[in-house]
C-alpha angles and dihedrals in degrees: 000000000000087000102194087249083058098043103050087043085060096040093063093054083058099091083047092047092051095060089044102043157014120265096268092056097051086039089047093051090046096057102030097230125118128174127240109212127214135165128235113262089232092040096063094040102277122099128187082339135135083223093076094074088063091048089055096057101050086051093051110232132138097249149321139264107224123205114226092230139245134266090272089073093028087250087285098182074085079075118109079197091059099038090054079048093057101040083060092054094054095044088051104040097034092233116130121233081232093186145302151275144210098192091156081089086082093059094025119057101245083198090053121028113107089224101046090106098045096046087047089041086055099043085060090062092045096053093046079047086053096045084243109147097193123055110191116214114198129228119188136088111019093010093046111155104182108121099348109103095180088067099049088050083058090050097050094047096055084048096064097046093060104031100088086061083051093062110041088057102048091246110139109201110225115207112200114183143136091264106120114243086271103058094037076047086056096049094039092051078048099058091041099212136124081217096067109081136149116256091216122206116188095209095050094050090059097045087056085059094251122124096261093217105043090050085048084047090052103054096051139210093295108050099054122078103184158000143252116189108192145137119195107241102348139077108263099257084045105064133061108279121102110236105183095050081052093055098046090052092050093054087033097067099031099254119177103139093170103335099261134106117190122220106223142176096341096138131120123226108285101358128130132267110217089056105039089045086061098036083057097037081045082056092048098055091055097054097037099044085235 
């Protein structure tokens, strides 16, 4: 907790700070958080592998989000066998297992399967297993919930249903869609639970037609878990959203969710990945005070 003592004791390094730094990292040093930055598995050319951990740290970030899998590997990060496989990896290469992804619900209806409950049931146990502490459940495409009620109903009550487990075992569910901060607020208010966040991702929210940064702004500091940094088909300081703006409202309203931020999808047509990876974690560090 800033106590005033505290506070008054950082203010005055602030003149100093200004001639040594940019404003995240004076930000950054006020408020004693700082963000660890990771990439996406499927998002550097390594999904649900065990690759990914070697690409990360060429690339040089903190960790990787890994996504469970899909039926076509029988979601195999369920696998005692492939957890213990992974928590090698990441004792050997240095690279943290940040969080997870299920990201099947894009191919596969969330509201419908008749295994949605089960495969998020057993994420859950994987990412207690794997010491992660957010499981990101993906909404687009097949699991779509923008104007169509029935399906939130579905979602929430599928929510429910998990949520206690959840719970008992410190995973908070992320839920990253095209819905505005109003309506994941609505759902969110629906299940009743502090384990239920959404996983927000800036990009996403424009191209949903929505202002990145007041929706951001709407939900609050408490109700996002994590980040995805990420521009469709360009380097981060290369597309359209404003990233220092970003920055500043991040710090602004005291943001921390769990400390990551994923680097994801920032990537032009035919580069490669290695480089542009580092030019955008590079990029990162410089707005985040990392």
């Amino acid at each position: 907790m800033l106590t005033r003592r505290l506070l008054l004791k950082k203010s005055l390094m602030l003149p100093a700070a200004l001639q040594l730094g940019s404003i995240s990292n004076i930000l950054s040093e006020l408020y004693g958080r700082k963000f660890k930055i990771g990439a996406c598995d499927w998002s550097i050319g390594k999904w649900s592998s065990i690759e990914a951990f070697a690409v990360a740290k060429e690339i040089g970030v903190d960790g990787i989000m890994v996504d469970v899998g899909a039926p076509s590997n029988n979601l195999h990060l369920r696998q005692k066998s492939v957890q213990e496989d992974y928590l090698k990896e990441s004792k050997q290469t240095g690279i943290a297992i940040s969080s997870l992804a299920l990201g099947v619900f894009n191919q596969v209806p969330f509201h419908s399967h008749a295994e949605t409950e089960q495969w998020v049931s057993d994420s859950i146990d994987a990412a207690k297993a794997l010491n992660v502490k957010v499981l990101l459940l993906a909404f687009f495409n097949a699991s779509d919930l923008r104007n169509d009620d029935k399906r939130k109903d579905a979602a929430v009550r599928i929510l429910k249903n998990v949520i206690a487990k959840a719970e008992a075992n410190g995973v908070t569910l992320g839920i990253e869609s095209y819905l505005n901060a109003k309506e994941h607020i609505e759902i969110i208010d629906r299940v009743g639970s502090k384990n239920v966040k959404v996983y927000y991702d800036f990009r996403n929210t424009a191209d949903a037609g929505f202002d990145t940064v007041e929706e951001f702004k709407k939900l609050g500091k408490d109700l996002v878990c994590e980040l995805h940094m990420k521009e469709n088909g360009f380097l981060l300081d290369k597309g359209t959203i404003n990233w220092k703006e970003v920055s500043k409202t991040v710090y602004d309203m005291g943001y921390h969710g769990d400390g990551w931020m994923q680097i994801e999808g920032a990537l032009p047509k035919d580069a490669e990945i290695v480089s542009s990876y580092k030019h955008n974690l590079s990029y990162l560090k410089g707005l985040f005070g990392k």
